[in-house]
KELOKOL-808322 format. One line per 10 residues: number of its first residue (from 1); their letters; for each residue x, y, z of N, C-alpha, C. Coordinates in steps of 0.02 Angstrom, whole numbers, always signed. Layout:
NUM> a> X/Y/Z/X/Y/Z/X/Y/Z ~ ...
END
This chain:
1> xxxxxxxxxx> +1084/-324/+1545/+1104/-297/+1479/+1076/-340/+1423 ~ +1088/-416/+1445/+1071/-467/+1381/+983/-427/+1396 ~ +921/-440/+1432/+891/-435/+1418/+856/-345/+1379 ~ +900/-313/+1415/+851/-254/+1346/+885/-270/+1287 ~ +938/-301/+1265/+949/-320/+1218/+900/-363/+1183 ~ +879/-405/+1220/+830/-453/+1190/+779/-411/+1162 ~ +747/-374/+1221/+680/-328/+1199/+687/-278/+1166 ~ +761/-244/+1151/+757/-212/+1070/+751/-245/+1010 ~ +785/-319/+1012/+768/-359/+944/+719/-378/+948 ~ +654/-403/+1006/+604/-390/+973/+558/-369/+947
11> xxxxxxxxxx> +571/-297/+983/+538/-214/+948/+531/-218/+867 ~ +620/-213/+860/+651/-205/+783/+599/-272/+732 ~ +583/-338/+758/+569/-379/+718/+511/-371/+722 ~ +470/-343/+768/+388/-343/+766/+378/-259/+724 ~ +428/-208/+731/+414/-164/+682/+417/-188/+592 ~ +474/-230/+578/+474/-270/+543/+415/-266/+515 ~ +376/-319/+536/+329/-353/+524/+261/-331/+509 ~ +257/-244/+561/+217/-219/+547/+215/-176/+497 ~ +266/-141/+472/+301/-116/+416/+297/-138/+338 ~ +290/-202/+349/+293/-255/+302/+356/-279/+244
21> xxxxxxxxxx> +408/-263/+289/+482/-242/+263/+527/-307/+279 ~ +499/-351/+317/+530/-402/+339/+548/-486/+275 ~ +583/-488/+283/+608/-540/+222/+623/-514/+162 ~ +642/-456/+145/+652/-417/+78/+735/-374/+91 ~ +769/-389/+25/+831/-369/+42/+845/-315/+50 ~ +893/-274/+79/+891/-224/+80/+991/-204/+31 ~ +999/-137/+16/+1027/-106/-51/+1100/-148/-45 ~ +1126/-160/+13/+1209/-197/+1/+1185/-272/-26 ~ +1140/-298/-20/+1118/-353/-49/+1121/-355/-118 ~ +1117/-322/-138/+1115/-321/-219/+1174/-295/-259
31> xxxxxxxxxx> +1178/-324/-309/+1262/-334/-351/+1284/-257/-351 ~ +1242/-191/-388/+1254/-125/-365/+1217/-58/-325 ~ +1198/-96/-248/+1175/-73/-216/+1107/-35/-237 ~ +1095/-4/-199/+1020/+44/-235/+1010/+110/-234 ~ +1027/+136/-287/+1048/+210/-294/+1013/+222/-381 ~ +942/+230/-382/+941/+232/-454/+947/+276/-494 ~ +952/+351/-450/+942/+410/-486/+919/+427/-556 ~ +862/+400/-582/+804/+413/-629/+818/+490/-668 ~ +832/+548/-592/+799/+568/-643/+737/+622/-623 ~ +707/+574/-602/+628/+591/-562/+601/+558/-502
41> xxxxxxxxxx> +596/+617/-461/+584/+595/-381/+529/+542/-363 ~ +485/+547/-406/+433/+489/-393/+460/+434/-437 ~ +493/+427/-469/+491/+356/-540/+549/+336/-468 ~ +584/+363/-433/+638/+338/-399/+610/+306/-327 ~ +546/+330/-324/+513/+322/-261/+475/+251/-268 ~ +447/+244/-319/+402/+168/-341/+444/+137/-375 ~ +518/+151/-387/+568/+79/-395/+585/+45/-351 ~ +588/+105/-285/+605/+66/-212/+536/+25/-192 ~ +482/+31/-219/+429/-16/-196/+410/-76/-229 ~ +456/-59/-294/+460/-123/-356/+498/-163/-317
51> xxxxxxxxxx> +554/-138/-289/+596/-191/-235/+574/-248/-211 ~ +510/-200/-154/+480/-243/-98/+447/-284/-133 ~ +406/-267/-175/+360/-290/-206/+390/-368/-258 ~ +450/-379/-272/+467/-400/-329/+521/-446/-284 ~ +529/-432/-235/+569/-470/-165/+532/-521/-139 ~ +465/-492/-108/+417/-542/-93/+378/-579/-128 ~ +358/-553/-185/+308/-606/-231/+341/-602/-296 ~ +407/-665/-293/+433/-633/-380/+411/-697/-439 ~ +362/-721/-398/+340/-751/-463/+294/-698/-509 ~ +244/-666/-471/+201/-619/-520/+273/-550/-557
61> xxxxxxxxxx> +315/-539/-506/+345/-493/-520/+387/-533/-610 ~ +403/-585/-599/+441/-614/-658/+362/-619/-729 ~ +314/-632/-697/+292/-645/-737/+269/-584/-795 ~ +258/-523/-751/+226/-446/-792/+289/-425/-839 ~ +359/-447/-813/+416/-434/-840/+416/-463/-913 ~ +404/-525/-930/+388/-571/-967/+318/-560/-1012 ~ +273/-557/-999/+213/-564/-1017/+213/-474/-1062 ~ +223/-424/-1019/+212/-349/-1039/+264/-298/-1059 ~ +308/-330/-1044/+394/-304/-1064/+431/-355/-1090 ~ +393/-412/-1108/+428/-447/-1169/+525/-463/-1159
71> xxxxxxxxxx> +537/-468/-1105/+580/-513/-1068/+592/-581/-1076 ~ +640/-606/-1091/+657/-677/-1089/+662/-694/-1010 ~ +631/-763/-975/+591/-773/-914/+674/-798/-900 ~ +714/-836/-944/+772/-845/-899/+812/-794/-888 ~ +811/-739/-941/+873/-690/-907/+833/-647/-848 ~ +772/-660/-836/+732/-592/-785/+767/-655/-715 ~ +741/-698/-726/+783/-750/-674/+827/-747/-653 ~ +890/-747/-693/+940/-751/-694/+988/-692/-658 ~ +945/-625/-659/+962/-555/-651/+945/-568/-575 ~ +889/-599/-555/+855/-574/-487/+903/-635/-449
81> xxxxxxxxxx> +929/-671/-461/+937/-735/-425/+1011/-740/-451 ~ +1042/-739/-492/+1100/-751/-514/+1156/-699/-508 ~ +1143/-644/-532/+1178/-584/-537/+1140/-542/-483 ~ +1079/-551/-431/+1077/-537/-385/+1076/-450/-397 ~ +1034/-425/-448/+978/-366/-473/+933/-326/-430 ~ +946/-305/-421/+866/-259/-377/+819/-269/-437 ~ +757/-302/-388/+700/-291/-441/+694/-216/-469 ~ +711/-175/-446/+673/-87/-469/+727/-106/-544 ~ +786/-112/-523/+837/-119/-573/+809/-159/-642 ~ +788/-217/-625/+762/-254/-698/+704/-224/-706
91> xxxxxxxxxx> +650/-211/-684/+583/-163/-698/+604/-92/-743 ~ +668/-62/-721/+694/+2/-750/+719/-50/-829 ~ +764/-51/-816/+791/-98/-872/+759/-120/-922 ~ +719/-157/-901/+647/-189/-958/+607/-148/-985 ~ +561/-91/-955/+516/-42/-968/+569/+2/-1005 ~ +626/+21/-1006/+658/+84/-1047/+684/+34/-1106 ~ +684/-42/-1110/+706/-62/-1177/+631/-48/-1230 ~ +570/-76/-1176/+516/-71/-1212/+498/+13/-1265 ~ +504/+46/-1222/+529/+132/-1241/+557/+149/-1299 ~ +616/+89/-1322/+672/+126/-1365/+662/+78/-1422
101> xxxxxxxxxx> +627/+3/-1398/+610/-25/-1460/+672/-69/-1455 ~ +710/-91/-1399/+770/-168/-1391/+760/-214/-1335 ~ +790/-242/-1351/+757/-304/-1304/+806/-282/-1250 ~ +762/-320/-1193/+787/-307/-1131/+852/-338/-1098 ~ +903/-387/-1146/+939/-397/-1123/+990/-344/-1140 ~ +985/-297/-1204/+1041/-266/-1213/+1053/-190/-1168 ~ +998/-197/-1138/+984/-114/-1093/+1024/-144/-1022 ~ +1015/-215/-1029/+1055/-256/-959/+1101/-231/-956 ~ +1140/-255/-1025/+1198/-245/-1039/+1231/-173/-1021 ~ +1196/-133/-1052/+1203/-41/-1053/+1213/-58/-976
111> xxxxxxxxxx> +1180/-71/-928/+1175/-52/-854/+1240/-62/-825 ~ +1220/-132/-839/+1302/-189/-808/+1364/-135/-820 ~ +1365/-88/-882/+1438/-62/-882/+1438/+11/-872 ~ +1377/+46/-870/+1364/+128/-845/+1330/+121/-777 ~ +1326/+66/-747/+1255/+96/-683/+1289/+155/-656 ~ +1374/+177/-648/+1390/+223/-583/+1359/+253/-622 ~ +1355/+304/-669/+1286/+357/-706/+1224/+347/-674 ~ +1201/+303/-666/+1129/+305/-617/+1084/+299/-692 ~ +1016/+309/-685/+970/+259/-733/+946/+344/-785 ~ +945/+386/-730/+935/+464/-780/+988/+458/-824
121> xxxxxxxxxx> +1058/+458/-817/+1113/+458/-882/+1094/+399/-948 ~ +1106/+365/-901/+1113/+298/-959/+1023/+294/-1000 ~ +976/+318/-998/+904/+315/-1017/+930/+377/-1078 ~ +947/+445/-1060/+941/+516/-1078/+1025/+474/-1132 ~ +1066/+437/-1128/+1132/+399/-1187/+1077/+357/-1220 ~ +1034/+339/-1214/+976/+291/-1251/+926/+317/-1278 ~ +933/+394/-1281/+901/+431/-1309/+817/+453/-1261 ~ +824/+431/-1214/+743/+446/-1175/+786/+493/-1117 ~ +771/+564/-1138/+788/+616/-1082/+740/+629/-1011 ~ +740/+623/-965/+717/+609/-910/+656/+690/-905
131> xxxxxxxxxx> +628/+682/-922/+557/+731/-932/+529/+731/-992 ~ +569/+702/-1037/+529/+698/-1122/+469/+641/-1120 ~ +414/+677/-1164/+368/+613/-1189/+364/+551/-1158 ~ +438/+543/-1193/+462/+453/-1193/+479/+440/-1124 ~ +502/+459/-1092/+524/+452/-1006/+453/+451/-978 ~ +413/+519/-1001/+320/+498/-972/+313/+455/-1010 ~ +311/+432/-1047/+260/+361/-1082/+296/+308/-1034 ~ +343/+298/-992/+377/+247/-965/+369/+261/-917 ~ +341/+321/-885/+310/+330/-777/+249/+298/-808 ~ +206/+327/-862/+130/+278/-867/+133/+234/-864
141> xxxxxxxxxx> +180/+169/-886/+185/+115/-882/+171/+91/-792 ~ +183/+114/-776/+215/+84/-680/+110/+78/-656 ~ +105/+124/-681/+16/+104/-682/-32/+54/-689 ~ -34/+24/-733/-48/-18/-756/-15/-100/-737 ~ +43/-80/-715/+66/-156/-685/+45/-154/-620 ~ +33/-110/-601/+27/-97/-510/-51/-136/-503 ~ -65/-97/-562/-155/-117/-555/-153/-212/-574 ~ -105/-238/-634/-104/-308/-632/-76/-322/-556 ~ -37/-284/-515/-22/-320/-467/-62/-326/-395 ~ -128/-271/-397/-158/-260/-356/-135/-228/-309
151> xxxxxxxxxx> -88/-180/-314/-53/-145/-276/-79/-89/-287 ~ -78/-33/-221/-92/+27/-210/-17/+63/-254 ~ -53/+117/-295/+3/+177/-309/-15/+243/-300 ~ +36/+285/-272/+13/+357/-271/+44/+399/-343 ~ -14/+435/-358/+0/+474/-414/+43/+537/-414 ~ +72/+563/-451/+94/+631/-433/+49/+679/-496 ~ +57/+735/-489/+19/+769/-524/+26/+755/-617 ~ +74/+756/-620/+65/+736/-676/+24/+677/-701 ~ +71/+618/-666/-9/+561/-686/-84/+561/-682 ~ -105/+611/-625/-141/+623/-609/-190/+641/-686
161> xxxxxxxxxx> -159/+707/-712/-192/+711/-771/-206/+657/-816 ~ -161/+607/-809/-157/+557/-882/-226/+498/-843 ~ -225/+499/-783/-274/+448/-758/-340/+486/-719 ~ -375/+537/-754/-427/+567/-712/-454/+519/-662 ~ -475/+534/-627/-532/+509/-570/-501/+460/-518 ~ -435/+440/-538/-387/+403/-483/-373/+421/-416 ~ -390/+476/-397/-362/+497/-338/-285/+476/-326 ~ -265/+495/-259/-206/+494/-224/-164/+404/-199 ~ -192/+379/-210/-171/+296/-169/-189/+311/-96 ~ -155/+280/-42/-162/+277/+3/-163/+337/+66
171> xxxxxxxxxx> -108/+382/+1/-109/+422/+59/-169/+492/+35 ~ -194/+470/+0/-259/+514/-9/-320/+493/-26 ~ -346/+507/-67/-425/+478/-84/-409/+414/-132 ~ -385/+346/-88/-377/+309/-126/-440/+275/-176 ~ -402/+274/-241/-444/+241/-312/-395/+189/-336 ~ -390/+151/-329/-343/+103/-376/-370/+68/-422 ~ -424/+108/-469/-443/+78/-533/-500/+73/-542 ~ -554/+81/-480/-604/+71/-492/-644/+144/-516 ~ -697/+129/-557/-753/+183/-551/-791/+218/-531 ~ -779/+247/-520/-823/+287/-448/-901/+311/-473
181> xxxxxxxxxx> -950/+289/-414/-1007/+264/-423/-1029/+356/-437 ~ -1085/+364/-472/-1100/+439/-488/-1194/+419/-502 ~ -1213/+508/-468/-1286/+488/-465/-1321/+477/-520 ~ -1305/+502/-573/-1349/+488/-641/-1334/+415/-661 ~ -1282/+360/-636/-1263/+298/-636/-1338/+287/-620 ~ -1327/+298/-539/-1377/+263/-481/-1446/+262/-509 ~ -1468/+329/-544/-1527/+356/-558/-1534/+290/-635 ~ -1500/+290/-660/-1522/+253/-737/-1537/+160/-698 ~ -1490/+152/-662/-1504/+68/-653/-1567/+81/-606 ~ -1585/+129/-553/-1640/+139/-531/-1698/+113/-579
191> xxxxxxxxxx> -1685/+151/-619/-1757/+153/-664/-1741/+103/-704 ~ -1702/+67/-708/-1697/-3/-751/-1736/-57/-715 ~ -1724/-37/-632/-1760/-98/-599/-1820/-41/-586 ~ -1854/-27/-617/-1918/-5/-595/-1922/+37/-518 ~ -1886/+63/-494/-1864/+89/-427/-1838/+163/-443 ~ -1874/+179/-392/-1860/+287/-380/-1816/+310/-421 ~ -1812/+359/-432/-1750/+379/-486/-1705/+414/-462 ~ -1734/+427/-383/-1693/+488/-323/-1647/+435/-299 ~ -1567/+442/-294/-1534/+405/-265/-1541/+428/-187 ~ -1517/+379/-130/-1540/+418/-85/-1448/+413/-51
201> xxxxxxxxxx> -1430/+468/-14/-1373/+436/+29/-1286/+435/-44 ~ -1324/+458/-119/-1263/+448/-134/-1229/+510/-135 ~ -1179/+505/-123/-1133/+590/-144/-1066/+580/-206 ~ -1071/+632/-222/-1044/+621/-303/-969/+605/-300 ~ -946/+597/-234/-869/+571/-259/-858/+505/-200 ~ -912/+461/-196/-888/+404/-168/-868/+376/-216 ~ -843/+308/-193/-826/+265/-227/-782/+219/-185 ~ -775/+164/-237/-735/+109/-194/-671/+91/-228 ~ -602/+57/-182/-548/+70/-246/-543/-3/-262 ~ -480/-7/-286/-486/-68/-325/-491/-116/-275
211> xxxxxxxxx> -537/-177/-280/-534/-224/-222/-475/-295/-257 ~ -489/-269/-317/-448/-340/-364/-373/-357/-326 ~ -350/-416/-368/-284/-463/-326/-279/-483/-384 ~ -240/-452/-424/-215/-488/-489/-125/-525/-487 ~ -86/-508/-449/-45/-532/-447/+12/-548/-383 ~ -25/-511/-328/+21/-527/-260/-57/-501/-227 ~ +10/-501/-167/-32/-465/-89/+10/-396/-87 ~ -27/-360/-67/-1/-288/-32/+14/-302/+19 ~ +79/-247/+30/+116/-273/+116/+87/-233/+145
END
């Protein structure tokens, strides 16, 4: 008995591992569990990856908080480590103060005493209704940090429009930022170096995605 016991825990810890889920807390860990209801099925889907992401490497995670959402570095601290925050939670928090034009400790505040509302109520009491403008100007945001973080994101259609030529992330034609190489490119530096003007072998939607590492590792 002890031993398939053994050899299910070490199934469970080598799935772990391969998963890349291992050492990151999971929702009873955190002061109010993880239930963010946004709102919107994808903004709710890449808070749970702000998690992982902001679990394992929270120095870059503290730092984009700080640096791009204009966060004071002790209360982002203080939230993740003290009051024991889901990162998605301070990432939500910070990005919807940036939105409304207050600093991010007072949207804390808003949370700390509405979270049972979930993050769609208390955003849509703050005046950003969960499909307006302002709610999209705050999914665009999650873009751009992903790309400081060197992390893969998948788009949904809507972003899609706001970021042409991005493709899907991982689970489709991943682009994470880069430019995708095109033959009249190929053809002009051709003829810059004195060389054929026929590209040979290119087809018009390669490309390579982002190779950059601006602020962690991808799990």
């Amino acid at each position: 008995m002890r031993t398939w016991q053994a050899r299910i825990g070490a199934l469970v810890v080598a799935a772990a591992a391969t998963l890349g889920i291992g050492g990151t807390a999971s929702a009873q860990d955190y002061t109010f569990g993880w239930n963010p209801r946004s709102g919107d099925v994808w903004v709710d889907t890449w808070l749970s990856d702000v998690n992982r992401y902001g679990g394992r490497y929270r120095d870059p995670f503290v730092d984009e908080m700080v640096r791009y959402y204009g966060a004071p570095r002790d209360l982002v601290s203080d939230l993740l480590v003290d009051r024991q925050w889901a990162p998605g939670d301070v990432y939500f928090a910070c990005a919807l103060a940036s939105i409304i034009g207050r600093p991010c400790r007072y949207v804390v505040d808003v949370w700390e005493r509405d979270h049972a509302q979930g993050w769609g109520a208390v955003a849509k009491n703050l005046g950003i209704k969960p499909g307006s403008p302002e709610f999209h100007r705050l999914k665009k945001g999650f873009v751009p940090s992903y790309d400081r973080w060197g992390r893969d994101i998948t788009l949904d259609a809507e972003l899609q429009r706001d970021f042409p030529g991005r493709g899907k992330g991982p689970q489709g034609n991943s682009n994470a930022g880069a430019k995708k190489a095109t033959p009249q490119g190929q053809q002009a530096k051709a003829k810059s170096n004195g060389q054929s003007a026929k590209p040979k072998g290119v087809q018009p939607n390669q490309g390579k995605g982002n190779q950059g590492n601006k602020g962690g590792k991808k799990d």
